[in-house]
C-alpha positions in Angstrom: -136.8 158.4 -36.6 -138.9 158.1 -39.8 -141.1 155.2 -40.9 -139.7 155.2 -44.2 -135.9 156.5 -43.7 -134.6 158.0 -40.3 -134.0 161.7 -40.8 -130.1 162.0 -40.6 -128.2 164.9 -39.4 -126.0 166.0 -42.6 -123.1 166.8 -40.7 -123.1 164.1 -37.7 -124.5 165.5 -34.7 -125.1 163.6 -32.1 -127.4 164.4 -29.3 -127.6 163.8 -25.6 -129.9 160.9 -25.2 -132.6 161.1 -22.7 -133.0 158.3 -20.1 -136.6 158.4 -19.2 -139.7 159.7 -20.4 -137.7 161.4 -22.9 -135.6 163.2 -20.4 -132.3 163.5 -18.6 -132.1 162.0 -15.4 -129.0 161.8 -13.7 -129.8 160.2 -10.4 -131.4 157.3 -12.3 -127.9 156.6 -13.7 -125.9 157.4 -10.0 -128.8 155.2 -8.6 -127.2 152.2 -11.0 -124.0 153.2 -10.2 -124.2 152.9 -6.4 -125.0 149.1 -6.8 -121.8 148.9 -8.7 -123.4 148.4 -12.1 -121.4 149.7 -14.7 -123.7 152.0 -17.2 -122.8 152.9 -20.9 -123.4 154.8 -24.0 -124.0 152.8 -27.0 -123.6 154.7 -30.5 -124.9 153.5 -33.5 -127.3 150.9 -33.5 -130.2 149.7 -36.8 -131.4 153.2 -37.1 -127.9 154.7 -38.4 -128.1 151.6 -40.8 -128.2 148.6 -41.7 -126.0 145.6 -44.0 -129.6 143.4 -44.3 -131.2 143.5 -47.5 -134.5 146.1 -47.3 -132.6 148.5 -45.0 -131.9 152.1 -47.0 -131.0 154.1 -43.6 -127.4 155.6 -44.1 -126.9 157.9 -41.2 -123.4 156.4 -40.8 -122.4 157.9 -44.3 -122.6 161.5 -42.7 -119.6 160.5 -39.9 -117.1 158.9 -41.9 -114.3 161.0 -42.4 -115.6 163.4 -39.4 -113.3 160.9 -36.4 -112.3 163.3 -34.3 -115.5 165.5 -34.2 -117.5 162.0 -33.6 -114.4 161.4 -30.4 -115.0 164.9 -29.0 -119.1 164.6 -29.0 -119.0 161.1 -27.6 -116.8 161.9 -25.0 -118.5 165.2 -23.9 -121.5 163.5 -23.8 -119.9 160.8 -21.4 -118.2 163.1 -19.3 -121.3 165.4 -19.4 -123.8 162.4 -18.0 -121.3 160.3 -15.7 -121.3 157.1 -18.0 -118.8 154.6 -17.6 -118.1 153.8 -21.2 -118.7 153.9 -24.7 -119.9 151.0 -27.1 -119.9 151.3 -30.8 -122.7 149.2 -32.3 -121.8 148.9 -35.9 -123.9 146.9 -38.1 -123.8 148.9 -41.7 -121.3 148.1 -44.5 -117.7 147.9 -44.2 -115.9 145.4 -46.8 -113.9 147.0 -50.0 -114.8 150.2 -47.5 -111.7 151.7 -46.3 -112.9 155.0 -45.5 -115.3 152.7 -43.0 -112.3 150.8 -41.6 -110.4 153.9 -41.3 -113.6 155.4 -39.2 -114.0 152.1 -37.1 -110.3 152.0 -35.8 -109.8 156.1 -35.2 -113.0 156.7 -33.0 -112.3 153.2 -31.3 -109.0 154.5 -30.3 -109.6 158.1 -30.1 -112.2 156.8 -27.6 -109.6 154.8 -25.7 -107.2 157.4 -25.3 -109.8 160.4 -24.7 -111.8 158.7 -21.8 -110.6 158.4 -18.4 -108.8 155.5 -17.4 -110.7 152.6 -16.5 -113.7 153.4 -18.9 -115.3 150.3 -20.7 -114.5 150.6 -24.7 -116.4 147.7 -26.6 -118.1 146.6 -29.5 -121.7 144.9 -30.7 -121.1 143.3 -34.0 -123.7 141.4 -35.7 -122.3 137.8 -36.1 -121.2 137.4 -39.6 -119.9 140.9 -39.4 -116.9 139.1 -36.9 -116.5 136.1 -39.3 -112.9 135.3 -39.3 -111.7 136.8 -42.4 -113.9 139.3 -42.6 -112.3 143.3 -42.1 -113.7 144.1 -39.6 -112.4 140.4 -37.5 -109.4 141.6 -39.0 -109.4 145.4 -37.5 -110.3 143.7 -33.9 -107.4 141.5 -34.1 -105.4 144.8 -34.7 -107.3 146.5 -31.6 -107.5 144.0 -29.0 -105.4 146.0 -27.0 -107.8 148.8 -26.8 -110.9 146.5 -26.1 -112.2 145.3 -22.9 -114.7 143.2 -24.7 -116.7 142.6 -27.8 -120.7 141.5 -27.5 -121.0 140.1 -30.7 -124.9 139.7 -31.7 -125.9 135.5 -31.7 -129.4 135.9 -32.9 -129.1 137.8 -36.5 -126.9 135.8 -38.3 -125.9 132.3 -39.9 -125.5 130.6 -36.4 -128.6 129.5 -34.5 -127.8 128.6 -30.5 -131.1 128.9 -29.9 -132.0 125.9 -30.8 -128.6 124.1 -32.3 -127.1 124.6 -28.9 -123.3 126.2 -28.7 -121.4 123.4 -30.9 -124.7 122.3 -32.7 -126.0 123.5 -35.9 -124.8 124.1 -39.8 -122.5 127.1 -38.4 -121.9 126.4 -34.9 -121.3 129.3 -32.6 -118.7 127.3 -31.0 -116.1 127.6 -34.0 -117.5 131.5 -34.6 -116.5 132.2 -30.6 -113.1 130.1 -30.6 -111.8 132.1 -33.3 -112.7 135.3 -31.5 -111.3 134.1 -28.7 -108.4 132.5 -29.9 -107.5 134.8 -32.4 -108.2 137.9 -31.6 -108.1 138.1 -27.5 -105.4 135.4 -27.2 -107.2 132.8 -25.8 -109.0 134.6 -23.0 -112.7 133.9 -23.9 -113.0 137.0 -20.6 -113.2 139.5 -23.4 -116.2 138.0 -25.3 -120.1 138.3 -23.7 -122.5 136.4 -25.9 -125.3 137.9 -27.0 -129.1 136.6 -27.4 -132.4 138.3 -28.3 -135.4 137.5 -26.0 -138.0 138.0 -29.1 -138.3 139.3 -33.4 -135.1 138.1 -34.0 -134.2 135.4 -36.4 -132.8 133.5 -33.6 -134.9 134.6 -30.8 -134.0 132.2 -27.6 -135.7 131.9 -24.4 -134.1 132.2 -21.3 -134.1 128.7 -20.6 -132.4 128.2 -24.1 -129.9 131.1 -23.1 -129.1 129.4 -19.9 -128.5 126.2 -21.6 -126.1 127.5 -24.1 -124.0 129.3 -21.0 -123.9 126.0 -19.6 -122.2 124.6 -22.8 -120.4 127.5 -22.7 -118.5 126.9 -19.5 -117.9 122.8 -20.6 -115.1 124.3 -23.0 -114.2 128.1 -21.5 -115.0 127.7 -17.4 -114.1 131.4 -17.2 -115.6 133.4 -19.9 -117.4 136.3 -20.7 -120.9 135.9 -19.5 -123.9 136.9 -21.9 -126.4 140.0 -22.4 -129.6 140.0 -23.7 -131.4 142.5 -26.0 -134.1 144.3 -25.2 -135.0 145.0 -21.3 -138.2 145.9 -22.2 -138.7 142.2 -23.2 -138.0 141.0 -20.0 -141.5 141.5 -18.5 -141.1 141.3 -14.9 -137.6 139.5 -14.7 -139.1 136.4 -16.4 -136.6 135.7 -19.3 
């Protein structure tokens, strides 16, 4: 990390992450495990890059075209700490990009087929980014089958279910959702978990507002996905 630009590794190597204070610790992770939590690695993320204007991070231009060294890494790294998954937080430029497309759809199903079976494989797209008509809505239509679920991001984007509730608003997340779910996942709104941010987002929500958008939620889709929230360290003492 850098202030001004992240430092990127020219030739895509990706580190083990550390779990706490800045070190490995397996029986933190076996600890989750044993209460039947499921605990993944996310890759990617702001600090490879960003789409928003003011972002000039570009980390993501040193993998493309390196799919199956990015498949082995990721997977070693799984293996190596016990994880349950992989999720591929993508939130850098993509349209008139086919090397980017390419990229997107070989590591998500190199990831597929190198894992063990059973492992989670998923997504975090920032909202517009899974506009219908968009590429890369496109490419998940195309790789549904190798998707458990997507978390798309509700807080950085044109919707606002914050405060315009579910079907409320200019750009509703209702109609942004039904697409997903009817389009891509075949009406089975299982495979979608919406996302909100607890605070500095554009559409921050509290957890009273979260809770009220899951109930409208489960008016129209009784069975669905559930949510997530980002970040835990905003959820001082459980409170959100």
């Amino acid at each position: 990390w850098n202030p001004s630009k992240n430092v990127c590794s020219e030739t895509c190597e990706i580190a083990e992450p550390p779990i706490c204070n800045n070190s490995p610790n397996p029986a933190l992770v076996s600890a989750w495990q044993a209460t039947g939590k499921k605990v993944i690695l996310s890759f990617g993320g702001a600090g490879m890059g960003g789409s928003w204007q003011g972002d000039n991070n570009d980390c993501w231009e040193y993998c493309f075209g390196r799919e199956t060294q990015v498949v082995t890494r990721l997977t070693e790294i799984v293996d190596n700490m016990g994880l349950d998954g992989i999720d591929i937080d993508y939130e850098y430029f993509y349209e008139g990009r086919p090397d980017v497309i390419h990229f997107l759809r070989e590591v998500t199903l190199g990831m597929r087929n190198s894992l063990e079976p059973g492992a989670i494989v998923t997504h975090a797209p920032m909202e517009p980014d899974v506009a219908q008509g968009t590429a890369y809505f496109n490419l998940f239509v195309e790789l549904a089958p190798a998707l458990d679920f997507v978390m798309p991001q509700y807080y950085n984007g044109n919707t606002r279910p914050a405060t315009d509730g579910f079907f409320g608003g200019a750009v509703s997340a209702e109609a942004h959702y039904t697409a997903i779910v009817n389009q891509i996942f075949g009406g089975d709104a299982t495979k979608i978990i919406f996302g909100f941010c607890i605070t500095g987002c554009l559409g921050s929500a509290s957890g009273a507002q979260a809770a009220n958008v899951m109930s409208q939620i489960e008016t129209q889709y009784e069975c669905n996905g559930g949510a997530y929230f980002w970040v835990v360290n905003d959820d001082v003492g459980g409170a959100w």
